[in-house]
C-alpha positions in Angstrom: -11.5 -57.8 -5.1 -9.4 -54.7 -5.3 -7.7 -53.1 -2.4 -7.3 -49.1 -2.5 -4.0 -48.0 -1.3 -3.5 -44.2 -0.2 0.0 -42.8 0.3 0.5 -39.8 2.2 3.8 -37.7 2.2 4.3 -34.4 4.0 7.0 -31.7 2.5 7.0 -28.6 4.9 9.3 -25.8 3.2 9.1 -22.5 3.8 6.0 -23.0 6.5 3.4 -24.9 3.7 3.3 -28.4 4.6 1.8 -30.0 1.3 0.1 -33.4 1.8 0.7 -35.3 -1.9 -1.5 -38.7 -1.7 -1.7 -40.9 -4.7 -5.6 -39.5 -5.3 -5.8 -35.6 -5.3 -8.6 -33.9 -3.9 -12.1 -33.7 -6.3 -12.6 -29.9 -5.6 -10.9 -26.6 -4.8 -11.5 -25.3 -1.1 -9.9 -23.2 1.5 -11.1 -24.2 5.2 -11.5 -22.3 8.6 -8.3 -21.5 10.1 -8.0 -23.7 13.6 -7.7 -22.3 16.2 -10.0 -19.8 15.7 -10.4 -17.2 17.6 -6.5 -17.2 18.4 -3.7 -14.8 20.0 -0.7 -13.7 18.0 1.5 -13.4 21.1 5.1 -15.5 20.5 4.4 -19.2 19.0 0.8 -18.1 18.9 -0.4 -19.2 15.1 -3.5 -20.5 13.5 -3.2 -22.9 10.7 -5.1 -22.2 7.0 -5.4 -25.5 5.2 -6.8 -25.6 1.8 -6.8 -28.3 -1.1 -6.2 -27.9 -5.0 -7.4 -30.7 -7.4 -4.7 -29.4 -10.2 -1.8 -27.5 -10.6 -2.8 -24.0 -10.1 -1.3 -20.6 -9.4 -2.3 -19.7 -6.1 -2.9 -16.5 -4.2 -3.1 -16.7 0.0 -4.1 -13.4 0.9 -4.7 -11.6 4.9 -6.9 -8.5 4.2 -7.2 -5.5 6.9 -10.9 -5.4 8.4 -12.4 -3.6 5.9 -11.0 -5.2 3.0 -10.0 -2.3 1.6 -6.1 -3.6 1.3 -3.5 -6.5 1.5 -1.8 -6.5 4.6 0.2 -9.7 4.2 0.7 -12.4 1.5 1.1 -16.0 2.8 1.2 -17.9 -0.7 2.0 -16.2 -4.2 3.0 -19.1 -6.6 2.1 -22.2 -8.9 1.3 -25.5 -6.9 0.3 -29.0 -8.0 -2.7 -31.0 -6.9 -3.3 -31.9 -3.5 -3.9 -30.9 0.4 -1.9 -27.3 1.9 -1.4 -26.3 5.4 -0.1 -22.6 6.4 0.8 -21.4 10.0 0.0 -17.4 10.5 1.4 -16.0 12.8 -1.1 -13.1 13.1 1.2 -10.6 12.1 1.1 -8.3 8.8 3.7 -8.0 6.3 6.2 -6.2 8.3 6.0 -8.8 11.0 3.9 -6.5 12.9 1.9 -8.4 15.3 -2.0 -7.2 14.1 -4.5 -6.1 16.9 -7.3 -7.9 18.3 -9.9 -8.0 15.3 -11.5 -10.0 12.7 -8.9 -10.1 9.8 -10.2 -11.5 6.0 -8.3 -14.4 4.6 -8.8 -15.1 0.8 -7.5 -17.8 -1.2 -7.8 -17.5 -5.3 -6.6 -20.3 -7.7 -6.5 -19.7 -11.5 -5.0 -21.0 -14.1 -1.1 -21.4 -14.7 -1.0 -21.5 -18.5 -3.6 -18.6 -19.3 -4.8 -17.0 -16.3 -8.3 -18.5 -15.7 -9.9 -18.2 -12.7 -10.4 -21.2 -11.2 -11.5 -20.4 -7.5 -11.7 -17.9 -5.3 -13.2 -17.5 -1.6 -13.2 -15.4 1.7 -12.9 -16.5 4.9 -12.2 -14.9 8.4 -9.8 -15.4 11.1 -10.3 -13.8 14.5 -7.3 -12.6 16.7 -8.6 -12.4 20.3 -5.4 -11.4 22.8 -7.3 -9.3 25.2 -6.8 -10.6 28.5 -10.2 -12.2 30.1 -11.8 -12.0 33.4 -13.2 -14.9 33.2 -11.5 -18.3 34.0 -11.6 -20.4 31.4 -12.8 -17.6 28.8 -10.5 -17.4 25.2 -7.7 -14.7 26.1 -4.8 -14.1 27.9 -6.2 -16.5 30.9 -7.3 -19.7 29.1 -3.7 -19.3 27.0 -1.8 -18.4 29.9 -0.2 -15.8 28.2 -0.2 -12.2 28.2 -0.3 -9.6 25.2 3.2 -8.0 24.5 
């Protein structure tokens, strides 16, 4: 009987931790940031993990509201096969902290060598810092912080 063996490593350099395990993921994907809804205030962040099942050139983009522009790039380069995790901090490419709002994320993968596409998806990430009145609500209560 064979045994599978799995071997997980973490490298976290500049803020992507990538997961390399000895069998890549099947599929691309980009996932729902977690937390989500969450506040941008100091330490506040929201992870963005997706997965690649090759090397690909990969494009990790925040879009204002209306998706009408870029208004920060978390990932511009080529990456091999396997699990990612990002940390935003909800802040644009200025390090501006964003307001409260519901802020497009995409995530496109295409080809190194000839510029395929290869994936591409939208997703959305909710910063919610308005402080609640209700105990317990998501806000400036439940966090126990307050909005700079």
């Amino acid at each position: 009987m064979k045994t599978a063996v799995t071997i997980f490593a973490v490298v976290l350099a500049a803020g992507i931790a990538h997961t390399v395990c000895a069998q890549p993921p099947n599929h691309f994907e980009v996932f729902q940031n977690i937390p989500d809804p969450f506040c941008n205030v100091p330490s506040g962040v929201t992870e963005i993990r997706y997965q690649l099942p090759m090397q690909s050139a990969v494009l990790l983009e925040v879009w204002n509201p209306d998706t009408t522009a870029v208004i920060r790039t978390l990932v511009y380069g080529v990456q091999s096969a396997g699990f990612y995790t990002i940390l935003w901090d909800g802040a644009d490419g200025g390090g501006t902290d964003l307001p409260d709002g519901a802020y497009p994320y995409s995530l496109a993968a295409t080809d190194p060598d000839n510029g395929d596409s290869l994936f591409y998806e939208m997703l959305t990430a909710t910063i919610n810092c308005a402080v609640s009145t209700e105990p317990g609500t998501w806000g400036g209560i439940k966090a126990g912080v307050k909005k700079k």
